[in-house]
Structure formats: structure tokens, C-alpha cells
N, C-alpha and C positions, 0 to 999 in steps of 0.2 A: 757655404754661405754666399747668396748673391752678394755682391760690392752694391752699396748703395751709391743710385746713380742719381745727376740732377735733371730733373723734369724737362721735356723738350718745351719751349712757349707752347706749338700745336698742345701733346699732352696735357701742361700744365694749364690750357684753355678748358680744354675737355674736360678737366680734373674739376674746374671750378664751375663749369654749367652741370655740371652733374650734381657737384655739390648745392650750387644753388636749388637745383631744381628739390633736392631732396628737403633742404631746410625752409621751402618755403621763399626762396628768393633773399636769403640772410644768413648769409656764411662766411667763413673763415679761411685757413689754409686746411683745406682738408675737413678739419672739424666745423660741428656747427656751430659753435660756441661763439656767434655773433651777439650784440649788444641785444638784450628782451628775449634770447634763447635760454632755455635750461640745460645746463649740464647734460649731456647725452652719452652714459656707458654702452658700448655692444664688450662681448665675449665671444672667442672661439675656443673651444672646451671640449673633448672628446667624450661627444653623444654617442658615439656608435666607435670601432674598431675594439683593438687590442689592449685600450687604455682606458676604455669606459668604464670599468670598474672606480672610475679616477674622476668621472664627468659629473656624476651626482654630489660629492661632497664641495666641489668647486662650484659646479652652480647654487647651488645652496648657499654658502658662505657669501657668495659674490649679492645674492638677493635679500640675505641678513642682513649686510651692509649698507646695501641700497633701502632698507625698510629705515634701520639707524637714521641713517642719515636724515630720512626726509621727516623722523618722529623727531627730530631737531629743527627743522624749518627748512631741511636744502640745504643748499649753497649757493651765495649769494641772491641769497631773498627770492629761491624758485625752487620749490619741490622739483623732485628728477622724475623720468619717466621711465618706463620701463626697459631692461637692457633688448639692446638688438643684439639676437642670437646668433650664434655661425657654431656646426659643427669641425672639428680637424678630422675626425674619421681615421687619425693615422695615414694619411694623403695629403700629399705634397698640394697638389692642384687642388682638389679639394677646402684645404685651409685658406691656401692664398684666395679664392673665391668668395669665402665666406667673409675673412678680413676685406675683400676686395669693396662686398655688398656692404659693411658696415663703414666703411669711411665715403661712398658715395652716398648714403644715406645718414651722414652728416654726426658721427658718433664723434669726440671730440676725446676720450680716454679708450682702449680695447684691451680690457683681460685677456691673458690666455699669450700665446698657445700653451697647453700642458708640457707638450712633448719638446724637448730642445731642437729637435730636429725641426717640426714644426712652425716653432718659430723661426727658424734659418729660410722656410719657405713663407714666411709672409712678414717680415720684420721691414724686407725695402718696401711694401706697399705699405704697412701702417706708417713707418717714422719718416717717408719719403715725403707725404702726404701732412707732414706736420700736427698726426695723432699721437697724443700719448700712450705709448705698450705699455703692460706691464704686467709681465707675468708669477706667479706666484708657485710656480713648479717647474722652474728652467733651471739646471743643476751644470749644466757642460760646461767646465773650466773654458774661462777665454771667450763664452758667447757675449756677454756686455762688450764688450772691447771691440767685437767686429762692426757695432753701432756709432759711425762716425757723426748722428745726427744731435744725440741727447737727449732725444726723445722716449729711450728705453732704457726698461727699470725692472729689475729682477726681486723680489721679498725670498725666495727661495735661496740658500747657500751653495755656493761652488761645489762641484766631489772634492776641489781639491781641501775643502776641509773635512768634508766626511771620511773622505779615502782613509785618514788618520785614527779617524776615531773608531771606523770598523775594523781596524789592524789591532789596535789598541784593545779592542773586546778580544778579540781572536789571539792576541797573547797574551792575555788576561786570562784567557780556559784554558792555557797552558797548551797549545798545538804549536808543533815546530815543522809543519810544511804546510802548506796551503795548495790547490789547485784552483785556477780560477777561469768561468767562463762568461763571455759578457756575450749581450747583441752587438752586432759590428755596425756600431754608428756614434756620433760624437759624445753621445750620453752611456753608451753602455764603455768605450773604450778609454774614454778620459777619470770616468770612476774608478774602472780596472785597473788600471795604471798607478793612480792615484794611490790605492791600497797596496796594490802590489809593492810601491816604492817604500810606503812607511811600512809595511812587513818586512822586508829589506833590512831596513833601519834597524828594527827591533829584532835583527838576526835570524828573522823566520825563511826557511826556504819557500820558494814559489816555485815550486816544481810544472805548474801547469800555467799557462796564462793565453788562450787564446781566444778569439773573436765568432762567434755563427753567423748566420741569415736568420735575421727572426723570423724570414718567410718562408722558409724551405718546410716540404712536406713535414717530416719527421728529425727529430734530433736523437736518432741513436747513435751517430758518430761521435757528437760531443760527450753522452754520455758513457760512451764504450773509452773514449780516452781519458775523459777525469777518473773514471774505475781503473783505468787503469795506471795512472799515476801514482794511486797507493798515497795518497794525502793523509794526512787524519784530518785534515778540513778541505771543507769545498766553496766556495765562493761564488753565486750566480749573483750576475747585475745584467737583469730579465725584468722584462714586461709580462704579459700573461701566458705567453709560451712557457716560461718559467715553470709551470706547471708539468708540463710535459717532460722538462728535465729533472724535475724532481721524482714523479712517477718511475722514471728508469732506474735513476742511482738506486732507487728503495728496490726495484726490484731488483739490482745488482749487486745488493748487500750493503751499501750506503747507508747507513742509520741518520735519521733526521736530525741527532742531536751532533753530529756531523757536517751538517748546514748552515749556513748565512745566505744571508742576501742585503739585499739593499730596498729605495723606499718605492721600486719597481711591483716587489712583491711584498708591499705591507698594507695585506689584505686580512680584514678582518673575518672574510667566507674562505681565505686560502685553506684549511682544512678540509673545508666540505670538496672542496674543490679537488685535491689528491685525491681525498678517498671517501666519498660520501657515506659508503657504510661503513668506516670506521677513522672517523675525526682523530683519533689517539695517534694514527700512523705520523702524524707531523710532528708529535712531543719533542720539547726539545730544539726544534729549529728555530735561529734567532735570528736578525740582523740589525741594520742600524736605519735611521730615515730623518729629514727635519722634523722636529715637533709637531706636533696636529697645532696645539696652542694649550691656554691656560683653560684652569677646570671651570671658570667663571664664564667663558668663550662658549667651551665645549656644552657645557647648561644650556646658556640660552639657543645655539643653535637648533642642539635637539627637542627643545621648546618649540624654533620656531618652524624642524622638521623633523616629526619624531618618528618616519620612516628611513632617515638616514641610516645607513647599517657601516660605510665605508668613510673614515675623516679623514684620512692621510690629505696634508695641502690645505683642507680647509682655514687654517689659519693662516697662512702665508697669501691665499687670496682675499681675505677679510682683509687684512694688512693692506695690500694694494689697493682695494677701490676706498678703502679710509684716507692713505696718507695722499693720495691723487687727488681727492676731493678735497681734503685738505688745503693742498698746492692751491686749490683753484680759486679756495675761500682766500688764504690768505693775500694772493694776487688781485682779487677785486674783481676779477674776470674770467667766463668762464672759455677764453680764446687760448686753447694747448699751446699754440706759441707763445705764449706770455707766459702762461703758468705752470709750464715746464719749469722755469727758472727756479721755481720756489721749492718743488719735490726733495730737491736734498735737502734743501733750509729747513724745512716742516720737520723734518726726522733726526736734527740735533743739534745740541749747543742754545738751547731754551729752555723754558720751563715745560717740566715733563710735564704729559698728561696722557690717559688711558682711552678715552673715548672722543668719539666725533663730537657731542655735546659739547664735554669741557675743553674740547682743545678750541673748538670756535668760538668759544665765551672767552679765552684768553685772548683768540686774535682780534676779536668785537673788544676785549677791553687794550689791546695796541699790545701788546707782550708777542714775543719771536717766543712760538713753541718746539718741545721735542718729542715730538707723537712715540710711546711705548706704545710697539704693535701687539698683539696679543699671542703672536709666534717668534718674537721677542725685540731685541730693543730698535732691531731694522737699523738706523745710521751708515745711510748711503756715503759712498764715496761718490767721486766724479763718475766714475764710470757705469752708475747705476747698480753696483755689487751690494749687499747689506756685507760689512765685515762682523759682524758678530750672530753668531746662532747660536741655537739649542738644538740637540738630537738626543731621540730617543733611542733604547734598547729597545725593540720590542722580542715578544716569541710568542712559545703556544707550551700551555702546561697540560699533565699529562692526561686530561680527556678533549686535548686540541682545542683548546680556548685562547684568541690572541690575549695578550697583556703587556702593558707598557710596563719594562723592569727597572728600568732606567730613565735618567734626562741628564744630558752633558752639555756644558754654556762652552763657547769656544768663539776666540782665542781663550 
């Protein structure tokens, strides 16, 4: 993670004729969220790489939310416009570019990035620049924390809570070893870790626990050593490589109902994907993920995209451009340095409320509200962490069909 640095005056010059020039000659720090401006969301969402399977339900959600909003009136008496887009592509330089082009062209809030890593490459340009982040699929223990501005805000839960609850499943089906293999980078080895600890706990052996390249040609190495570990459980915390790790165990006698993973591979085409002529081969595989959201959520979205096929996230990014907009309503203003302040206040110790309508109707009638997100009760701490989630069980029954078998609230 870059150290967030403060702006040289040169830079911090530059920073502001850029911005100026994007808003029209009416800006802010960074955002454009001057006095007669609207609200201005962008997104960096992974349109293209390893995690795109991930980029249509987050964009989706994120433009659900933005339609809500503005079938409410906006915020602060200004319908929004439409988000400025940036793909992360799974690239470092890439992301930071696309966050780069959205706060010089004056976005005043940016979704995204998906990937933890991602945001570690573009979190000093967004919250340097006094934009509100706030990503909705950031899971790597300890990422909030390296944000020393308070500008960033996570709706997605630490592993360090899920690490538990997919230990929890897995001696739950009764296995007393575990192998596990993660991508080697903050999000696949903090999750790893995480699990591997509370199996520990729960007196399971981890006989296997090491790290790959999700970029290396081929992973017959890792799967030659989890086979060979002799687990009765296997453990992948995988992006879409994951696929490829699966394909070997199975053909090295690994049976699917032998597998977990995490919310890397909670794909609802994961099936076709192993084995396209024969979806059955996955039967059986389970793991754990945050919640998509509630079934009232999941309705309207596929209402409002009924070619959606993949949810995992989409509620945890609904959550953030609501309780953001939120923040901005309740501040009077739509200038990210101001209504930063308000993003925790908006999400507890008020009167509840479910949607962007009736929470602005409380703050129009003077009431401190507690926005219930629809991926669940969200209640920021300082650090921009939500301390409470929901995660699902999900798997695939025996003609390879995902299904959610579970939901667990936590703490």
C-alpha cells in the first residue's frame, strides 16, 4: 500500500486547474461538489481481466442505486448524472489511471475498486485528493486502517470475519484436515490465514497452507501438492484461475464435495466453467462469501437487469453509493470534505430506515437516521470497517446448480 502523501502546492495547483477545468470552473478539493453542482459518482469496477465475472453485478447495483436515488429527487435538490466509468482490469496502473481520470474530471464519491489489491493501487489518488472511496468488495484484513485520510469506506466485511465462518462450515461436514491454497497477495493470504487460524481453534489440522502467482502459466504444482497432502478438505481463496485448480484436483481424484472456496469463486457459471459438458462434475462444492442482499434487493435489481446472471457484491455496492448519498444529503452539501463527516453518522444510532426515499424524508423532517443496507446493517466504525455482516453458504447440487444453503449474521 502506498503511504498517503500530502499534495506538493505545485501538485496540489495542478490538482485544482484540472479540476477546475473539468467542473466547469466550480470545484472543490478534488471533487466537484461545488455550490449549484450535482452529486458526481465515477466507478472503477473490473470491466475486463480475471475478476470481470465480478464487474457486471457491481455495475448494475451501483446504477440501481443511482436510478433510486434520483426517483427520489437527488440529493440535495439535484438529480445526479451519470457515473464516470474506469475499468481496474486487474492492473495496478491501469486502475490508478482510471481513478486518476475520475477525480480530475471532478467525481466527488468513487465506487470500486473490487479487488483489495486494487484499491491499494489507487486509494492515495482518490482520498489524497479529498474523494470519497468506497468500495463494496474490499475484504483484506487491515485495508481501512492504512487510510490515514477518512475518506475511505468499505460495505464489504474483513476475511477476518469470514476466515471463521468458513472454518466453522468445514467442521461442521465433519473433516479433520484441511489443505489450503490462496493467490499470493493481500486478499487471497489474509483470508488464508484467517481460516486457517480458527481451524486451528476448532482443532482441525491444516496440513497444507501455501500461496501461488495467479499469473503463472499453469498451476499443476499447487495441485500436485494439495493431492498430495491427503486432506479430506481443500481450501481455494482464487480469483478465476481457480478454475484451473479445480479442473486438476478432479482429475487427480479430488472429488468436488471435497471443496470450498471463498467469495473469489462465487460464480453462478462456475459449473459450466469446470466442465461445460457435464455441469454435475462440481456437485457438492461449497464455500462461504458476503451476502449478495435481501430477496426484496435481489427482485428489483433483476427487474432493473434481467440479464444479470452473476450477484455476488451487488448488495454491498448498492449499500455504498446509498449510505454516501446519504452522507451528502444529510450535510447540506454535496463538497466530499464536508460530508465525509456524516458517512458513519448516516449508518447508526438513529432512526432506522431501508431506502434512500425514507431515509431523506427523516433527514427533510430533522431526525439523525440509521440507513439498514440491503447487504445488512453496515454500522461503520471509525475506520470505515462495517462490524457487522451476513454470509452466505453457498454450493452447487447434484446437476451443478449454484444455491444459497445458508446465511450467517456475525458477530
Amino acid at each position: 500500500m502506498p503511504s498517503t502523501k500530502a499534495l506538493s502546492l505545485t501538485a496540489a495547483a495542478a490538482a485544482l486547474t484540472l479540476g477546475l477545468a473539468a467542473c466547469g470552473g466550480d470545484g472543490g478539493n478534488g471533487g466537484g461538489g461545488g455550490e449549484g453542482d450535482a452529486l458526481q459518482f465515477g466507478y472503477v469496477f473490473p470491466q475486463t481481466g480475471d475478476l470481470a465475472h465480478l464487474g457486471p453485478p457491481q455495475e448494475s447495483a451501483a446504477k440501481y442505486a443511482l436510478q433510486q436515488i434520483n426517483d427520489a429527487g437527488g440529493v440535495n435538490g439535484s438529480e445526479l448524472p451519470d457515473f464516470i466509468e474506469g475499468d481496474e482490469a486487474n492492473d495496478a496502473a491501469q486502475a490508478n489511471d482510471a481513478a486518476q481520470r475520475e477525480v480530475d474530471q471532478g467525481a466527488d464519491i468513487i465506487l470500486g475498486a473490487a479487488a483489495s489489491g486494487m484499491t491499494q493501487a489507487i486509494m492515495d489518488t482518490v482520498t489524497s485528493n479529498q474523494v470519497v472511496q468506497c468500495s463494496g468488495s474490499n475484504t483484506a484484513p487491515g485495508l481501512a486502517e492504512e487510510d490515514d485520510t477518512g475518506f475511505y469506506w468499505r460495505t464489504a466485511p474483513s476475511d477476518l470475519l469470514q476466515g471463521p465462518v468458513l472454518a466453522e462450515k468445514i467442521a461442521a461436514d465433519g473433516h479433520q484436515s484441511v489443505a489450503i491454497t490462496y493467490r499470493a497477495d493481500d486478499y487471497g493470504e489474509g483470508l488464508a490465514n484467517a481460516a486457517a487460524d480458527a481451524l486451528e481453534e476448532n482443532g482441525i489440522e491444516v496440513s497444507y497452507n501455501e500461496g501461488y502467482d495467479p499469473n503463472a502459466p499453469n498451476f499443476d504444482a499447487v495441485v500436485n501438492e494439495m493431492s498430495n497432502a491427503e486432506a479430506d478438505a481443500n481450501v481455494l481463496v482464487s480469483f478465476e484461475e481457480g478454475v484451473q485448480i479445480i479442473t486438476g484436483l478432479i482429475e487427480n481424484g479430488v472429488t468436488a464435495d471435497q471443496m470450498y472456496a471463498t467469495d473469489g469463486l462465487n460464480d453462478e457459471k462456475l459449473a459450466e466453467k469446470v466442465d461445460s459438458s457435464d455441469p454435475s462434475t462440481i456437485a457438492g462444492f461449497q464455500g462461504t462469501a458476503p451476502d449478495v442482499g435481501t430477496e426484496d434487493f435481489l427482485g428489483g435489481l433483476t427487474e432493473f437487469d434481467s440479464d444479470l446472471e452473476v450477484f455476488q457484491f451487488a448488495g454491498q455496492v448498492y449499500d455504498c453509493a446509498i449510505v454516501t448519498a446519504l452522507a451528502a444529503e444529510q450535510a447540506g452539501t454535496n463538497d466530499p470534505a464536508e460530508f465525509v463527516n456524516e458517512v458513519e453518522a448516516v449508518s447508526k444510532d438513529g432512526t432506522e430506515c431501508s431506502t434512500f426515499e425514507e431515509c431523506k424524508q427523516l433527514i427533510a423532517d430533522g431526525e439523525d437516521i440509521d440507513y439498514q443496507g440491503v447487504s445488512g446493517p453496515i454500522d461503520f466504525d471509525e475506520d470505515g470497517n462495517v462490524t457487522t455482516a451476513t454470509f452466505q453458504v453457498y454450493g452447487f447440487d447434484d446437476e451443478g446448480v449454484h444455491e444459497k444453503q445458508d446465511a450467517i449474521t456475525v458477530p
